[in-house]
C-alpha positions as CSV (number, residue, x, y, z in Angstrom):
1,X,144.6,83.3,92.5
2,X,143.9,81.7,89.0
3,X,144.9,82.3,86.0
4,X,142.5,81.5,83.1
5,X,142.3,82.3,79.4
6,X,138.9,83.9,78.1
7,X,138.5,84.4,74.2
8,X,142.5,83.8,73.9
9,X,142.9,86.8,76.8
10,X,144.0,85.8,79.9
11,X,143.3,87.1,82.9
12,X,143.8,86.7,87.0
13,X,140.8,85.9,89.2
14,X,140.1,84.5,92.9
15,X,140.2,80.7,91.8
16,X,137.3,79.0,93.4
17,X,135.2,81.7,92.2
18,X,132.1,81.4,90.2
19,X,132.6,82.0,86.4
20,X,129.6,84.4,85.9
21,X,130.8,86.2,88.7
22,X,134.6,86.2,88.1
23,X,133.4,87.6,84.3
24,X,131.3,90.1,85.9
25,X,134.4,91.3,87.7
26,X,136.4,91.8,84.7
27,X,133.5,93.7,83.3
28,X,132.7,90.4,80.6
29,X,128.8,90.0,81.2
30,X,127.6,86.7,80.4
31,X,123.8,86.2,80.3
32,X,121.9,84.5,82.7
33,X,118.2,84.3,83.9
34,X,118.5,81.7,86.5
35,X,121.6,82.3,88.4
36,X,121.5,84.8,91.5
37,X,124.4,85.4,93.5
38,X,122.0,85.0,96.8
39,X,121.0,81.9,95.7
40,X,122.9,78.1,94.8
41,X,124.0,78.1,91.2
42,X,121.2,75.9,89.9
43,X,122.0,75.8,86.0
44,X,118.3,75.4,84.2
45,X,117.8,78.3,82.2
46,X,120.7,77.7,80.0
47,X,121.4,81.0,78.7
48,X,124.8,81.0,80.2
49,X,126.2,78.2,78.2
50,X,130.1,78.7,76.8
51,X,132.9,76.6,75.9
52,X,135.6,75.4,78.1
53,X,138.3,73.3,77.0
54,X,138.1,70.4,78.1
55,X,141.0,68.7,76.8
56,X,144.2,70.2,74.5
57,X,142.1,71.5,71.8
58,X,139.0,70.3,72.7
59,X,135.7,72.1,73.8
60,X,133.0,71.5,75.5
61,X,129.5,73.5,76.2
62,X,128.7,74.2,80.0
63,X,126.1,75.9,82.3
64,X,128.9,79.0,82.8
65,X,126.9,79.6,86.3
66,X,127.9,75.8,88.0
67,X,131.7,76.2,86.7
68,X,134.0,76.9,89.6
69,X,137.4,78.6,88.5
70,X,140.4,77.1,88.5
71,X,144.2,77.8,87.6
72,X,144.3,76.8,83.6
73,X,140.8,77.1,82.7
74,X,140.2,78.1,78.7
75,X,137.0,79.4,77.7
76,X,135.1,80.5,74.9
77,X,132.0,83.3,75.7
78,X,131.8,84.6,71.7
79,X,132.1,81.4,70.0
80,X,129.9,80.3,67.1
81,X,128.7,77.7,68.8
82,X,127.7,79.7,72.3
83,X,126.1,82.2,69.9
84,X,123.8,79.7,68.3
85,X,123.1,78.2,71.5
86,X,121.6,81.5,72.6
87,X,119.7,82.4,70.3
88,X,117.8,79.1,70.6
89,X,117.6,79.2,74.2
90,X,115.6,83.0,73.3
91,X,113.9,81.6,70.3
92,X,112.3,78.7,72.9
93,X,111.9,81.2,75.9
94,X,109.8,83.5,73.9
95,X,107.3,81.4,72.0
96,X,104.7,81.7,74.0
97,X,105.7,84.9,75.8
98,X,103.3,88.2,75.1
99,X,104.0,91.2,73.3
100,X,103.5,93.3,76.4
101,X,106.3,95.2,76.7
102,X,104.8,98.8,76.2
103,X,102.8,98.2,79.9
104,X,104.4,95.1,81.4
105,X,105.7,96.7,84.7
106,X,109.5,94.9,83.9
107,X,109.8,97.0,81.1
108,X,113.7,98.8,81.8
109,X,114.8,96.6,83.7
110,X,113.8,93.4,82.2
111,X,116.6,90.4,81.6
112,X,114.2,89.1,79.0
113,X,113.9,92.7,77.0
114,X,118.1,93.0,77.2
115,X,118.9,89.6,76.5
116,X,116.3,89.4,73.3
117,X,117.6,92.6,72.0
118,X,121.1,91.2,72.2
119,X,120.8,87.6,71.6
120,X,117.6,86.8,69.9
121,X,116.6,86.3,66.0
122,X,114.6,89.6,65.6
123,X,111.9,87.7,63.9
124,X,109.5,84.6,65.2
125,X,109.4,81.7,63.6
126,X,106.6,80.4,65.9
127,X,103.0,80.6,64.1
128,X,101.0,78.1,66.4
129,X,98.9,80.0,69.0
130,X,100.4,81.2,72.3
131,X,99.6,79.3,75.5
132,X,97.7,81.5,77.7
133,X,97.8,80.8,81.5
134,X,95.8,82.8,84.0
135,X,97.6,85.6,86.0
136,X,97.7,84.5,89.6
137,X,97.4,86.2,93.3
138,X,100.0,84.2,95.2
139,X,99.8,86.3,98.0
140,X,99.0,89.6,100.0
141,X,101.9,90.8,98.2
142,X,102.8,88.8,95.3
143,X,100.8,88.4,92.1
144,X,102.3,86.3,89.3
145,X,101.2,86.6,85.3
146,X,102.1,83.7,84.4
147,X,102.4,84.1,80.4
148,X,105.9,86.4,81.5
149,X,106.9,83.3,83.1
150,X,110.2,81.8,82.2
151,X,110.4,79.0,84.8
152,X,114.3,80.2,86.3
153,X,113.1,79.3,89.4
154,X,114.6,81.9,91.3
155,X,111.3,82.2,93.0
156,X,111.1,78.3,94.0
157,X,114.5,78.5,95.0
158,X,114.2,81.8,97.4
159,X,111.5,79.9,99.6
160,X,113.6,76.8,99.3
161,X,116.7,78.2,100.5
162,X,116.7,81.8,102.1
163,X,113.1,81.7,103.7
164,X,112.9,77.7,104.5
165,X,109.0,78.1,103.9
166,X,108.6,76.2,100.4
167,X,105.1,77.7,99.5
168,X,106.2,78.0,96.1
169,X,107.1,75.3,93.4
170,X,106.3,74.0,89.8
171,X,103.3,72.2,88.5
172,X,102.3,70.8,85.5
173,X,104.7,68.9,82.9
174,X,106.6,70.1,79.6
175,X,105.2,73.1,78.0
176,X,102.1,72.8,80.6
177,X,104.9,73.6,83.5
178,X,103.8,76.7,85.9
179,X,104.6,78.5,88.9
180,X,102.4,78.1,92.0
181,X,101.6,78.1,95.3
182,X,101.0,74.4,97.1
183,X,96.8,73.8,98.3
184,X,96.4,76.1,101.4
185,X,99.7,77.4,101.0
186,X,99.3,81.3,100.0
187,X,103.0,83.1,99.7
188,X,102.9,84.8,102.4
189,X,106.1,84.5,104.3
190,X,107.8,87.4,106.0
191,X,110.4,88.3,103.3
192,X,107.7,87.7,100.2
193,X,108.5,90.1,97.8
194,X,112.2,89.8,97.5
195,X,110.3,86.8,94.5
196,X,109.7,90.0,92.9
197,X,113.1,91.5,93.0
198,X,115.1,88.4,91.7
199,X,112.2,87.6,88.8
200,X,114.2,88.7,86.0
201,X,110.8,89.5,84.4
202,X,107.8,91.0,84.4
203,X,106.2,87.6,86.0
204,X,106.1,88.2,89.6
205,X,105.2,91.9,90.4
206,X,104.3,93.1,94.2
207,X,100.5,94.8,94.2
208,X,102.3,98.0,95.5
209,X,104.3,98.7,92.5
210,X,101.7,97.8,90.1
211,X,100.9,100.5,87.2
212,X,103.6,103.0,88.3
213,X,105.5,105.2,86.2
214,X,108.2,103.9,84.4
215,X,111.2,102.9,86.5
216,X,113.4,105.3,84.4
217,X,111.5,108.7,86.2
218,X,112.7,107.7,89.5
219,X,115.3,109.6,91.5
220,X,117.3,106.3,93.4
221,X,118.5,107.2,96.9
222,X,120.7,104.8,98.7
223,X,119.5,104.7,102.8
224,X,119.1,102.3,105.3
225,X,115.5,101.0,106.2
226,X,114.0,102.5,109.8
227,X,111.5,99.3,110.5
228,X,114.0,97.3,113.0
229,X,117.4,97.7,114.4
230,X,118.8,94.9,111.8
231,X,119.3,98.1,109.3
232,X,118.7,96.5,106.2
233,X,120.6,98.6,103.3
234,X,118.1,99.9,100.8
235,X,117.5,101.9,97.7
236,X,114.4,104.1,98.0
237,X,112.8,105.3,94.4
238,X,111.2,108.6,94.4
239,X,109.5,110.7,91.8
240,X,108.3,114.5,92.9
241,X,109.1,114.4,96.7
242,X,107.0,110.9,97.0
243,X,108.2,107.1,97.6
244,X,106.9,104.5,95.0
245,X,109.7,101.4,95.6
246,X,112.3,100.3,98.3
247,X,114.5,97.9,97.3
248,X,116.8,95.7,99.1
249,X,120.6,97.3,98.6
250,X,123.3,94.0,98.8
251,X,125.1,94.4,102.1
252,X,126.5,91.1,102.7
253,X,127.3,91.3,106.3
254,X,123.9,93.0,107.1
255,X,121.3,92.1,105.3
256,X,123.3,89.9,102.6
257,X,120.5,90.6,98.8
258,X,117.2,90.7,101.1
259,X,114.8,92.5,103.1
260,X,111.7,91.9,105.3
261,X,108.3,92.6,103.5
262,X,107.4,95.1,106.9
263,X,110.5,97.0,106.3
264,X,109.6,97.1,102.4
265,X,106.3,99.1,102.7
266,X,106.5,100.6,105.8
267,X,107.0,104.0,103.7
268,X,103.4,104.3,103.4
269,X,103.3,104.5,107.5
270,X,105.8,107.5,107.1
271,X,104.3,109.1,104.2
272,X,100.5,108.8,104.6
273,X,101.0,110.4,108.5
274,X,99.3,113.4,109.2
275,X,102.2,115.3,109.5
276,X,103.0,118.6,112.0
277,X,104.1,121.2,109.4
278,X,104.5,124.1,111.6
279,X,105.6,124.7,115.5
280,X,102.7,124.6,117.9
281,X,103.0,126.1,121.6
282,X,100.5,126.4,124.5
283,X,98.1,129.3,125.0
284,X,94.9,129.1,127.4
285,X,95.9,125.2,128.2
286,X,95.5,124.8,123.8
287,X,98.1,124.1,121.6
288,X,98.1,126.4,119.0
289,X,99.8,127.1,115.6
290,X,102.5,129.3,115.7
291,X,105.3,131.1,114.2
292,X,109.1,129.3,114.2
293,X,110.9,132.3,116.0
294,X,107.7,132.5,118.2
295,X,107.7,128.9,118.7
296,X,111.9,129.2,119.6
297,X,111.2,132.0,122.0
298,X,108.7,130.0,124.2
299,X,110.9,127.1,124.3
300,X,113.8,129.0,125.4
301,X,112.0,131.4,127.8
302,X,110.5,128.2,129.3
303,X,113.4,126.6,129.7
304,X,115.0,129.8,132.1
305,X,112.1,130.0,133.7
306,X,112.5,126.4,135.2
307,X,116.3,126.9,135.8
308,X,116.2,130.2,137.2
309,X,113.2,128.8,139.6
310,X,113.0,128.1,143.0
311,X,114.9,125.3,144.8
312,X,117.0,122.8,143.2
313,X,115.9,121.7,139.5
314,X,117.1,121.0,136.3
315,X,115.8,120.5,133.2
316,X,116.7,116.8,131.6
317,X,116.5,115.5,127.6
318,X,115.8,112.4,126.2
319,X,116.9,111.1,122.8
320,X,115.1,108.9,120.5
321,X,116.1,105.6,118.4
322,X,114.4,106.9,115.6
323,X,116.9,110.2,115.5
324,X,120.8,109.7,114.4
325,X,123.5,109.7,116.2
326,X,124.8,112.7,115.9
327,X,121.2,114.4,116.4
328,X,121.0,112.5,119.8
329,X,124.9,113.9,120.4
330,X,123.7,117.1,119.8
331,X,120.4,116.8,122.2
332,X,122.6,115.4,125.3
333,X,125.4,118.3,124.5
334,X,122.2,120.6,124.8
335,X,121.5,119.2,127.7
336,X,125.0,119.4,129.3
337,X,126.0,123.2,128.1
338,X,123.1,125.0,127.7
339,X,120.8,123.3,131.0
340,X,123.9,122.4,133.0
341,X,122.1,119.1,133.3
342,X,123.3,115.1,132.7
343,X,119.7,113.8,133.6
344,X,119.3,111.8,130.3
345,X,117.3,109.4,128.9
346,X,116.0,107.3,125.8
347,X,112.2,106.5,125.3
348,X,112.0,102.8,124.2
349,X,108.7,101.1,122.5
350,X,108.4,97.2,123.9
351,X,109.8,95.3,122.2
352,X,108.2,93.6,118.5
353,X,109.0,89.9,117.4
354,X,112.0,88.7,116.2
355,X,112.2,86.3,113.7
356,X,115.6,84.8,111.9
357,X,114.9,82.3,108.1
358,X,116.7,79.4,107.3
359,X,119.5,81.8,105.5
360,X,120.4,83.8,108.8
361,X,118.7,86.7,107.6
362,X,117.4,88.3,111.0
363,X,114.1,90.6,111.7
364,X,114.9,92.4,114.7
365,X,112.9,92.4,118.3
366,X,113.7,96.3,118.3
367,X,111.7,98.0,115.6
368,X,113.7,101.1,115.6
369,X,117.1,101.4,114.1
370,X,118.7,103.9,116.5
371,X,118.9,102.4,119.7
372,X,122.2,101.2,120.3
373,X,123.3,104.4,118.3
374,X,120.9,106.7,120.7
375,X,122.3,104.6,123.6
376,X,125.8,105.9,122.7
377,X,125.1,108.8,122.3
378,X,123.1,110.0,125.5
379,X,124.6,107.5,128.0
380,X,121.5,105.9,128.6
381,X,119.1,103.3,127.6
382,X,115.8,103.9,129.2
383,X,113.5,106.0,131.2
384,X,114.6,105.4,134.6
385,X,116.7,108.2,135.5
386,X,114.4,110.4,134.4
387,X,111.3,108.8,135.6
388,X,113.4,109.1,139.3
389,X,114.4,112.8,138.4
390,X,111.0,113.5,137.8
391,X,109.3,111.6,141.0
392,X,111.8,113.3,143.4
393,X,111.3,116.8,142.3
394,X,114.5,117.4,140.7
395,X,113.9,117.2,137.3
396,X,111.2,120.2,136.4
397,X,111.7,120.2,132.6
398,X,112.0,118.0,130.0
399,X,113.7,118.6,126.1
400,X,112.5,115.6,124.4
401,X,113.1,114.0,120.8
402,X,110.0,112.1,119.4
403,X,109.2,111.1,116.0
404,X,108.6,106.9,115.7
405,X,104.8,107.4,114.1
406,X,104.3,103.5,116.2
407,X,105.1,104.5,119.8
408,X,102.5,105.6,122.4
409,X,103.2,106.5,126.1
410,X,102.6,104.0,128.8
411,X,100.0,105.8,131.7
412,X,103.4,105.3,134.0
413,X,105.6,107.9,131.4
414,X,102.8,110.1,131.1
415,X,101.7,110.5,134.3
416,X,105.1,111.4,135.0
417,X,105.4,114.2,131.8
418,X,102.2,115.5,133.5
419,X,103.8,116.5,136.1
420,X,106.6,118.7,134.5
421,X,106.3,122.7,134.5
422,X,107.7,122.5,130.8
423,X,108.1,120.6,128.2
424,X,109.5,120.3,124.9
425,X,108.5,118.2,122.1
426,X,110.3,117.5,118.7
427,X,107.9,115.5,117.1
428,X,106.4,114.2,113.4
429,X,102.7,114.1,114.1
430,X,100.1,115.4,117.0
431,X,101.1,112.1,119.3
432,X,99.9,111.7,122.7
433,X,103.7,113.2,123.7
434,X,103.1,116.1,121.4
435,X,99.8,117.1,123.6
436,X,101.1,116.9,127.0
437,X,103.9,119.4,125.5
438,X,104.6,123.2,125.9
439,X,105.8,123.9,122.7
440,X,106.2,121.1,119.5
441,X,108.5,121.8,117.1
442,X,107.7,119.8,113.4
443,X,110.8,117.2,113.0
444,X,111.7,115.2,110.0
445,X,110.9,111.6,109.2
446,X,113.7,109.0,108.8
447,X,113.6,109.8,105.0
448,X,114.4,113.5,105.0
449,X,117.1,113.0,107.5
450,X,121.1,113.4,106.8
451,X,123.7,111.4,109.3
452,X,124.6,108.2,110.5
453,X,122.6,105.2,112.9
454,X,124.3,102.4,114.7
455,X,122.4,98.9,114.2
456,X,122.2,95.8,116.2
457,X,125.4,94.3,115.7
458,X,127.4,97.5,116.3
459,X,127.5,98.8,112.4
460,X,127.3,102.6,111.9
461,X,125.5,103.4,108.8
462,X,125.2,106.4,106.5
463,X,121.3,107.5,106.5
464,X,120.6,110.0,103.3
465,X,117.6,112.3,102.8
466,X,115.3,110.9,100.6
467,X,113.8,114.5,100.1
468,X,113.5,117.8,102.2
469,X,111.0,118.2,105.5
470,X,107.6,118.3,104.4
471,X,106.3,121.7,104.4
472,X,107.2,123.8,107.9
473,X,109.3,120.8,109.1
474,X,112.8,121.2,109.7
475,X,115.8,118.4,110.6
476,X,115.9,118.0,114.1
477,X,119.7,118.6,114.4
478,X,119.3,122.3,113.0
479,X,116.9,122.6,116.0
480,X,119.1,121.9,118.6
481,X,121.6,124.0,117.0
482,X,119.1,127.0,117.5
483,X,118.0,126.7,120.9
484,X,121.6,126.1,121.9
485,X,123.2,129.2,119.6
486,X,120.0,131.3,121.2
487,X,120.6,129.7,125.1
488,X,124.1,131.1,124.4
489,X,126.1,127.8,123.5
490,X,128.5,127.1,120.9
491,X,126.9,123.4,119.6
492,X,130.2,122.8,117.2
493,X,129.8,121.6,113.7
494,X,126.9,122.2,111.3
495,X,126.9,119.3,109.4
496,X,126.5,115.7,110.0
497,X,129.8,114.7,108.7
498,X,131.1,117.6,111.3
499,X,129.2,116.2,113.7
500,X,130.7,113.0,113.6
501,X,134.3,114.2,113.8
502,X,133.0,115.4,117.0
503,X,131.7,111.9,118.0
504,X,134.4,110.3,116.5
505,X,136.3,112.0,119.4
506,X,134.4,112.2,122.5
507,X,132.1,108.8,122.0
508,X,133.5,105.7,123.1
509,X,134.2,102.8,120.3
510,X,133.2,105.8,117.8
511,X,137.2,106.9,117.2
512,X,137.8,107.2,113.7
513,X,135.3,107.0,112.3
514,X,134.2,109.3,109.3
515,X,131.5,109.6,106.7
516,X,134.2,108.2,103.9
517,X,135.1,105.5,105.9
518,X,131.3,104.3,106.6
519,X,131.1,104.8,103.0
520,X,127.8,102.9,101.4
521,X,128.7,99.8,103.5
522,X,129.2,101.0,106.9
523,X,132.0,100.6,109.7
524,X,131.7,98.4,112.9
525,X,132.6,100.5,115.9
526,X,135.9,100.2,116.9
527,X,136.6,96.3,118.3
528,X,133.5,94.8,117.3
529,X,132.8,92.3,114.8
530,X,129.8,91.7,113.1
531,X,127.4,89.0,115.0
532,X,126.4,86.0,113.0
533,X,122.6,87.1,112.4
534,X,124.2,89.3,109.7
535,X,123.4,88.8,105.9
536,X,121.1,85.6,105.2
């Protein structure tokens, strides 16, 4: 530790530590356009500048951003001097900036809008005409008006440093000097529009966010994002039950201040589905809309019906990566106390590609983000066992967990479903697993669901609703809960974090672990360590 002197207050910090963020953690904000913590300290906006003694009595102006603390260190933040050299640096920033703030799409949560309100003249004293530079598509994601420009260079410096891909950089020369994208280049890398999440204004925008309502309207949810089985930590932004922006939540030894542009706007997948809003059951060889108690009662008369049949059978359950853990806990305690069965199973899609940038920062092969967790929890990791059960006669019956919108049966799975005198299906939408069913009950998406999931490296991770089931859709965990209070089973807690205490004892590497302790961060299962794919 350090101890350092800041307006003639001292103070303790980590020595070695940035200044901007050694401030930051004494609650001192020092303003900054350039710098991001993701990225190497690159010191060209200058808004940061302060005084540090340099010698007894005797200061100096510095970039705040490429000063590393050590013991001793005097600074200045509120000095005349720093103040003057402010205002300039906003004076020369904004003369040829636009007026736009009433619709620029920054407008909240703008650097340029805080930092002129608190640093700048108030007045201009620029009276030459404003340079006027054409707005640009970058991208299939990106587009850049370049008037908003300020020339930080975050952007240059993401696809320098994090992505490794370069498409981006200055042209021009003095007050000519613009962002763009190299001949043949477009930005189109697979993390593009984390350019728009570090521009500190309204320059780079993604096309999906464009004329929204104001940021201020949104409810912000903290979740974690369902596209791969990394399990980026996000921030979804929601106005009247509806998603208009994810946003990459800092996890440092997941996905470190980044995410992958398929995991960004793969809400519209979820949201746009044609979703099952009430239970559907088979009459005639149709399925048919039907009541939920009506819906219950075929499931659970079907069910006897195959146990209490002839000959040895049993009726198995397979989990999906898409559910949470303690949903997929429920299903195989289903399974065990109300069917007397321990044929399990987990439906996998193939495989996706994986990719890893220059940073670490790693796009999984699985793009689910339950497996390992649905593994856990259901002792299994595939089909086989119940493909077997199935083929030999044993297995009659199947209670199945559905809901990834991307996964199709092979011919092989459902040729073998076809077989089955009943079947149950939880499931988001009419798939091809939803028709060869008996009875469907509606299930939630990833974003209406409550619990925990288990990525890649081992991390267990809160999930939290976004908003409620869409219309007749309910959680899949209260479902469970149903079928096993009306098959005569007690199924234990009725609440996630209940659920988990369960888990926590019965699950192997899952001891101890609680929702506080997972906390916004998440917990690595008992032993493990995170791998070094994590954070970028």
């Amino acid at each position: 530790m350090a101890t350092i002197t800041i307006d003639e207050k001292q103070y303790t910090v980590e020595e070695g530590r940035n200044l901007i963020d050694a401030a930051a953690d004494l609650g001192i904000d020092i303003p900054h356009f350039c710098y991001h913590p993701g990225l190497a300290p690159d010191g060209n906006c200058r808004m940061c500048l302060t005084e540090m003694e340099i010698r007894p009595g005797q200061f100096g102006i510095v970039t705040s951003c490429t000063i590393r603390i050590k013991d001793g260190m005097n600074f200045r933040f509120n000095s005349p001097a720093v103040l003057d050299n402010r205002k300039g640096i906003m004076e020369f920033l904004l003369i040829n900036h636009p007026l736009d703030c009433p619709w620029c799409d920054q407008a909240g949560e703008c650097k340029l809008q805080d930092h002129s309100f608190d640093h700048g003249r108030g007045h201009s004293r620029f009276v030459e005409t404003k340079r006027v530079p054409p707005k640009k598509d970058l991208g299939p994601h990106i587009t850049l008006y370049t008037t908003r420009c300020i020339l930080c260079q975050r952007c240059t410096r993401f696809c320098d440093e994090i992505t490794g891909t370069s498409e981006l950089g200055v042209v021009q020369m003095g007050s000519k000097s613009e962002i763009a994208t190299f001949e043949g280049m477009p930005l189109d890398n697979k993390m593009s529009a984390n350019v728009a999440d570090i521009c500190p204004v309204g320059a780079l925008v993604t096309k999906d966010f464009l004329y929204k309502p104001r940021i201020w309207h949104y409810d912000k949810v903290d979740t974690v994002c369902p596209g791969c089985a990394t399990g980026c930590n996000t921030t979804m932004e929601v106005l009247h039950q509806k998603i208009y922006r994810t946003r990459p939540r800092h996890n440092e030894e997941v996905n470190g201040y980044w995410m992958c542009d398929e995991g960004r706007f793969c809400y519209h997948d979820w949201q746009d589905a044609d979703r099952l809003k009430s239970p559907l059951k088979r009459e005639d060889g149709e399925l048919r809309q039907a009541t939920w108690p009506d819906a219950i009662e075929a499931a659970v008369s079907g069910i006897r019906s195959v146990l209490e049949g002839e000959g040895e059978s049993t009726i198995g359950v397979v989990g999906s990566s898409m559910a949470t853990n303690e949903e997929n806990y429920l299903l195989r305690k289903l399974g065990a106390e109300a069917f007397g069965s321990s044929r399990t199973g987990l439906n996998r899609k193939p495989d996706g590609e994986a990719w890893t940038s220059k940073s670490g920062f790693h796009i999984d092969a699985d793009k689910t983000p339950n497996t390992r967790g649905a593994g856990d929890m259901l002792g299994a990791d595939s089909l086989d066992d119940i493909l077997r059960g199935i083929g030999d006669g044993e297995i009659r019956g199947l209670y199945v967990l559905g809901g990834d919108i991307g996964q199709t049966l092979s011919p092989e799975v459902a040729e073998a479903f076809r077989k089955l005198e009943f079947l149950v299906v939880h499931d988001v939408r009419r798939s091809d697993l939803a028709e060869l069913a008996d009875v469907v009950f509606p299930g939630a998406i990833p974003f209406e669901k409550n619990g925990t999931m288990t990525n890649a490296q081992g991390r267990v991770q809160r999930l939290n609703p976004v908003f409620p089931p869409a219309g007749g859709a309910r959680e899949d965990g209260a479902v469970l809960r149903y079928v096993g209070q009306r098959m005569g089973v007690d199924m234990g807690g009725t609440d996630p974090a209940g659920i988990l205490e369960e888990i926590a004892g019965r699950v192997e590497g899952y001891a101890g672990l609680t929702f506080d302790l997972i906390g916004d961060q998440g917990a690595m299962k008992g032993g493990e360590e995170p791998s070094e794919a994590a954070g970028g």
